[in-house]
RODO-673451 format. One record per residue (C-alpha): residue number from 1; residue in one letter; x negated, y, z. Coordinates in Angstrom, 2 decimals, always signed. Each point is the difference from the previous one (the first is absolute). Layout:
N
+-----+-----+---------+---------+---------+
:   n : res :      xx :      yy :      zz :
+-----+-----+---------+---------+---------+
: NUM :   A :       X :       Y :       Z :
...
+-----+-----+---------+---------+---------+
END
This chain:
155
+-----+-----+---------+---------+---------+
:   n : res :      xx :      yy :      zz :
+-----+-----+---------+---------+---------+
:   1 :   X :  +28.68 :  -27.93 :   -5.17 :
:   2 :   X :   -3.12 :   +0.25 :   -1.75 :
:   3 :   X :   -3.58 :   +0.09 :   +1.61 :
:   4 :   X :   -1.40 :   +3.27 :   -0.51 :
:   5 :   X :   -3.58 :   -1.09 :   -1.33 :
:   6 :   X :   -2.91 :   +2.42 :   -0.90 :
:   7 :   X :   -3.65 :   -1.12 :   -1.87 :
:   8 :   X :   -3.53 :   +1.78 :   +1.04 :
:   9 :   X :   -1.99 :   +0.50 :   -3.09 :
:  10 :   X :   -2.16 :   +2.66 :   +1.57 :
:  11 :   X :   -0.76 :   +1.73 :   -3.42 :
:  12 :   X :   +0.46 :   +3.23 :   +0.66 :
:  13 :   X :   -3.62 :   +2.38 :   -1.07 :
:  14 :   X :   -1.52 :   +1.54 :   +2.58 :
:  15 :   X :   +0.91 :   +3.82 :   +0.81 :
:  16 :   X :   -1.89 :   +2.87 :   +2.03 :
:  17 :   X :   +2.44 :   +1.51 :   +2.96 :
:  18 :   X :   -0.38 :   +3.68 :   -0.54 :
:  19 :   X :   +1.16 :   +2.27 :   +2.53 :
:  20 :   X :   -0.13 :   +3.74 :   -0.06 :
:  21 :   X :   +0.01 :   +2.63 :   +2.73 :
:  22 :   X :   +0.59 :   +3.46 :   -0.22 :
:  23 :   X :   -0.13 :   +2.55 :   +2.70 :
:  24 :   X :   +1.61 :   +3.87 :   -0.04 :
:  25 :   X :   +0.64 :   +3.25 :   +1.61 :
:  26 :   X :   -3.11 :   -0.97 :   +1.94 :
:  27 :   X :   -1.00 :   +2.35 :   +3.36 :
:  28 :   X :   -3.48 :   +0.27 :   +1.85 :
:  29 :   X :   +0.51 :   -2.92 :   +2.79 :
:  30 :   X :   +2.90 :   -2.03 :   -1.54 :
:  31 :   X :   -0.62 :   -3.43 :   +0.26 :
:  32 :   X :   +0.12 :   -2.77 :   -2.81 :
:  33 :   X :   +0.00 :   -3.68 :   +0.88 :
:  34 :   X :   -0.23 :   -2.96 :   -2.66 :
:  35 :   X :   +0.83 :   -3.34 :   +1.50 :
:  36 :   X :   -0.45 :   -3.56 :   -1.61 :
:  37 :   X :   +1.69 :   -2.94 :   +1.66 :
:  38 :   X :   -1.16 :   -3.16 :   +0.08 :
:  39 :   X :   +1.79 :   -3.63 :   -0.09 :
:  40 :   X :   +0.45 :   -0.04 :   +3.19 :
:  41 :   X :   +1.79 :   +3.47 :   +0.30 :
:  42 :   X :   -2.85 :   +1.79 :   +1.80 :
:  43 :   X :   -0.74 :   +3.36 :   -1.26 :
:  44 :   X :   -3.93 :   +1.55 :   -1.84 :
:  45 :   X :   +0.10 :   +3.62 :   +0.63 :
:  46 :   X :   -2.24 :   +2.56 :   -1.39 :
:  47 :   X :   +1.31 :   +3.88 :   +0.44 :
:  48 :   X :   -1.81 :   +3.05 :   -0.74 :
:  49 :   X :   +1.16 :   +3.66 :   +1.97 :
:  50 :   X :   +0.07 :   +2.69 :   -2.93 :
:  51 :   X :   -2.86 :   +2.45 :   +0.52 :
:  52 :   X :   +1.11 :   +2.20 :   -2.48 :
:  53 :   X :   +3.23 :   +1.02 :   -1.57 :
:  54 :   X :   -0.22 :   -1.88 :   -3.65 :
:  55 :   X :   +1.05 :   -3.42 :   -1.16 :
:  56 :   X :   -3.67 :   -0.37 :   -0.82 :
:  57 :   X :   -1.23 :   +0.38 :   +2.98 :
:  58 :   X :   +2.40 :   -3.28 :   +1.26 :
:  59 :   X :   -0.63 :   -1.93 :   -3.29 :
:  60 :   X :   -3.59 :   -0.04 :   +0.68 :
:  61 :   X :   +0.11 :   -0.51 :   +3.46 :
:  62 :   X :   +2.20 :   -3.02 :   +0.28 :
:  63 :   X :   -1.74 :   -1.85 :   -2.86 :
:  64 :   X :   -3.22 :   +0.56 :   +1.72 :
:  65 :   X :   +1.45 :   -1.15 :   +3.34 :
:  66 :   X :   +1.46 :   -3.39 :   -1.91 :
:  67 :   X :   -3.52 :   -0.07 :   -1.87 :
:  68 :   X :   -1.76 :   -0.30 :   +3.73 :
:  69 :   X :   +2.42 :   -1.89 :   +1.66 :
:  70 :   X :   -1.35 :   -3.50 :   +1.75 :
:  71 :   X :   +3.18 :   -1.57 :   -0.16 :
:  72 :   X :   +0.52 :   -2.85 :   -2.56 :
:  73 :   X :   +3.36 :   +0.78 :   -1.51 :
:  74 :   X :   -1.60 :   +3.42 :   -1.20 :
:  75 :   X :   -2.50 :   -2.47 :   -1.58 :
:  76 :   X :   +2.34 :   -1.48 :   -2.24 :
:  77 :   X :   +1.30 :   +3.08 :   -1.89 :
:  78 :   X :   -1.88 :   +2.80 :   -1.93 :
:  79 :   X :   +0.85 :   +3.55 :   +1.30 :
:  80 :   X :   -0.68 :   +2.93 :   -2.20 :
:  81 :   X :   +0.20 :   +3.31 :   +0.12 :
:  82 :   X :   +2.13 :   +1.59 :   -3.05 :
:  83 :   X :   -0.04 :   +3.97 :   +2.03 :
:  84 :   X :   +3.71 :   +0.09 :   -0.54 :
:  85 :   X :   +0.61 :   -3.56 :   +1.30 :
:  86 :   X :   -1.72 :   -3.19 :   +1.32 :
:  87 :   X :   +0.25 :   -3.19 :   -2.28 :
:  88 :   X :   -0.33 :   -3.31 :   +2.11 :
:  89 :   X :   -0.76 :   -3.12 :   -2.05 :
:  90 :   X :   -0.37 :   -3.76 :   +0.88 :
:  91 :   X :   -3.32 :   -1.19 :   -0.34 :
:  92 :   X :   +1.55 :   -3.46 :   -1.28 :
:  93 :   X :   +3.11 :   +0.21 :   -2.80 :
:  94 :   X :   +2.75 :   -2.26 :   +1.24 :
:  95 :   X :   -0.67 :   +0.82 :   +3.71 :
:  96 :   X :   +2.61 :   +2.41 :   +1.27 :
:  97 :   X :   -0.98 :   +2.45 :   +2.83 :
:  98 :   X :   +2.89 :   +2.02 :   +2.33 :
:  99 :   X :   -0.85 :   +3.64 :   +0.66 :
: 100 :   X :   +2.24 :   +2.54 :   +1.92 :
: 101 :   X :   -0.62 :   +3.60 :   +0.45 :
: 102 :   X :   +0.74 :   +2.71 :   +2.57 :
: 103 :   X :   -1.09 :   +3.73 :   +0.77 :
: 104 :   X :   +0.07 :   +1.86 :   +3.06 :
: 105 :   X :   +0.34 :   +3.53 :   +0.91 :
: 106 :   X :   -3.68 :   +1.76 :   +1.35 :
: 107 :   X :   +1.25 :   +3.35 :   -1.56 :
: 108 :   X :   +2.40 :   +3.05 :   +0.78 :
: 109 :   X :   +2.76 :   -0.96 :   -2.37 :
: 110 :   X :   +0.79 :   -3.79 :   -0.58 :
: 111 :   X :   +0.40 :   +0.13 :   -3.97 :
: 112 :   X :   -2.93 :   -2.62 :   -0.87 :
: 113 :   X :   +1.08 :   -3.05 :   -2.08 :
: 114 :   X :   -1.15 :   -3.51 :   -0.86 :
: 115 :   X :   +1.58 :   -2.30 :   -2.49 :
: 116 :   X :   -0.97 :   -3.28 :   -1.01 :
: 117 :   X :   +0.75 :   -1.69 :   -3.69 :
: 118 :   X :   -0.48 :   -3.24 :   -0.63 :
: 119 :   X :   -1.07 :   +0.55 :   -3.55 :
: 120 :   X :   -1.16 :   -4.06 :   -0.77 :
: 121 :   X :   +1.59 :   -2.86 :   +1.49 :
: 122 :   X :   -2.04 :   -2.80 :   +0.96 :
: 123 :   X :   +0.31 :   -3.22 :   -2.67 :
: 124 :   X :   -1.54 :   -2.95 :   +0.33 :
: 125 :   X :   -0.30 :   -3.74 :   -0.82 :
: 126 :   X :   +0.25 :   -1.15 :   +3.54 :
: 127 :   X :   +2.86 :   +2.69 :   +0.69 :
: 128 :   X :   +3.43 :   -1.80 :   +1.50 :
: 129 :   X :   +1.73 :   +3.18 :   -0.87 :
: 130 :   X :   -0.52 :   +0.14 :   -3.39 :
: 131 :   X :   +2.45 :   -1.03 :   -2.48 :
: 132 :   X :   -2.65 :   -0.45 :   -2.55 :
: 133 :   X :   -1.29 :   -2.87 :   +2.22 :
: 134 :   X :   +3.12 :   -2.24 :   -0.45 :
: 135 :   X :   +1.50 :   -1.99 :   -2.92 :
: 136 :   X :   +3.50 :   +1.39 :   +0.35 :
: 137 :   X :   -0.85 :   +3.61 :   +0.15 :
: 138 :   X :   +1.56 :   +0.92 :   +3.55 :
: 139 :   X :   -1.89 :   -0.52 :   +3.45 :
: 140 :   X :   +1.64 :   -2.74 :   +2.47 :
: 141 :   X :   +2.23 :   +1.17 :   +2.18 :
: 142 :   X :   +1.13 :   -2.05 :   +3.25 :
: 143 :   X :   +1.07 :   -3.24 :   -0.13 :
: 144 :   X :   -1.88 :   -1.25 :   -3.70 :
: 145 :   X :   -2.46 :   -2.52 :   +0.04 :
: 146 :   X :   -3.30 :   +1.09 :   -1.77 :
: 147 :   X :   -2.02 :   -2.72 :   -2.09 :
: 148 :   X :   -3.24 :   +1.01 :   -0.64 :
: 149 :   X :   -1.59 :   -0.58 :   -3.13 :
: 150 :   X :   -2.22 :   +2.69 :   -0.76 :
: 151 :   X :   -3.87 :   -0.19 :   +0.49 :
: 152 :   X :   +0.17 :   +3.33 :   +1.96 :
: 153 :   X :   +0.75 :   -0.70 :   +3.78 :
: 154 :   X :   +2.38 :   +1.88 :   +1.66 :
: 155 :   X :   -1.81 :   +2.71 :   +2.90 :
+-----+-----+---------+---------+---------+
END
C-alpha cells in the first residue's frame, strides 16, 4: 500500500470572509440576534428588538449594536449597514470568522425572517483547509503525513 503523502506550500492569496445578513417580514418587538463564535466555541451576541415594522429599522439597529459592542470578536469584523441587509467583513483577509443568526417572535404574528449567506469564503496563506495551500491540490485527509515546505506556517 502506498503512503498517502501531502506537501504545505502555503501559497494560497489572502481573501476577505464576507458574510451577509438579511432580515424580513419584520414586526414592532421581534427580536434579531447575530452571534460570532469564537475558537473555543463560546458565543458574541449582539441583538437588536425591532422598534418599528421595516427591515430598516433592524438593519440599522443591529449594525449599530455590533458597531458598540465591547466584545473582541465584534472587533475583528466590519459590520455595515446596507438598509436591506447587514454585510459583515473580516478586518484581516485570510482570517475566517463563524457567524450564526436567529430571530425571535416580540410581535402578534410570527412571520419575521433572518437568513444568513456566506457570500466570501475565507482564503488564506496560513489556511489548512485550503487546497490552494498544498502541492497536490487536495487537503489531507486522515492518516497522510504532511511535510512542510512552505514559508507560510500552518495556524
Amino acid at each position: 500500500m502506498a503512503a498517502n503523502i501531502k506537501s504545505w506550500v502555503g501559497g494560497a492569496t489572502a481573501r476577505a470572509q464576507v458574510d451577509t445578513v438579511t432580515p424580513g417580514t419584520v414586526e414592532i418587538g421581534d427580536i434579531f440576534t447575530m452571534t460570532l463564535t469564537d475558537e473555543k466555541g463560546q458565543g458574541h451576541n449582539v441583538a437588536f428588538t425591532a422598534t418599528a415594522a421595516t427591515v430598516a429599522n433592524v438593519t440599522a439597529g443591529l449594525a449599530a449594536a455590533a458597531l458598540a459592542s465591547y466584545n473582541l470578536e465584534w472587533a475583528k469584523v466590519t459590520v455595515a449597514d446596507a438598509t436591506t441587509a447587514i454585510t459583515v467583513t473580516a478586518d484581516t483577509a485570510g482570517t475566517p470568522f463563524y457567524l450564526t443568526v436567529t430571530d425571535a417572535n416580540g410581535g402578534a404574528a410570527d412571520t419575521q425572517t433572518f437568513s444568513l449567506a456566506h457570500t466570501t469564503t475565507s482564503k488564506g496563506p496560513y489556511d489548512y483547509n485550503v487546497v490552494d495551500n498544498w502541492l497536490e491540490g487536495a487537503v489531507p485527509l486522515t492518516d497522510t503525513s504532511v511535510y512542510v515546505r512552505g514559508s507560510n506556517d500552518i495556524l
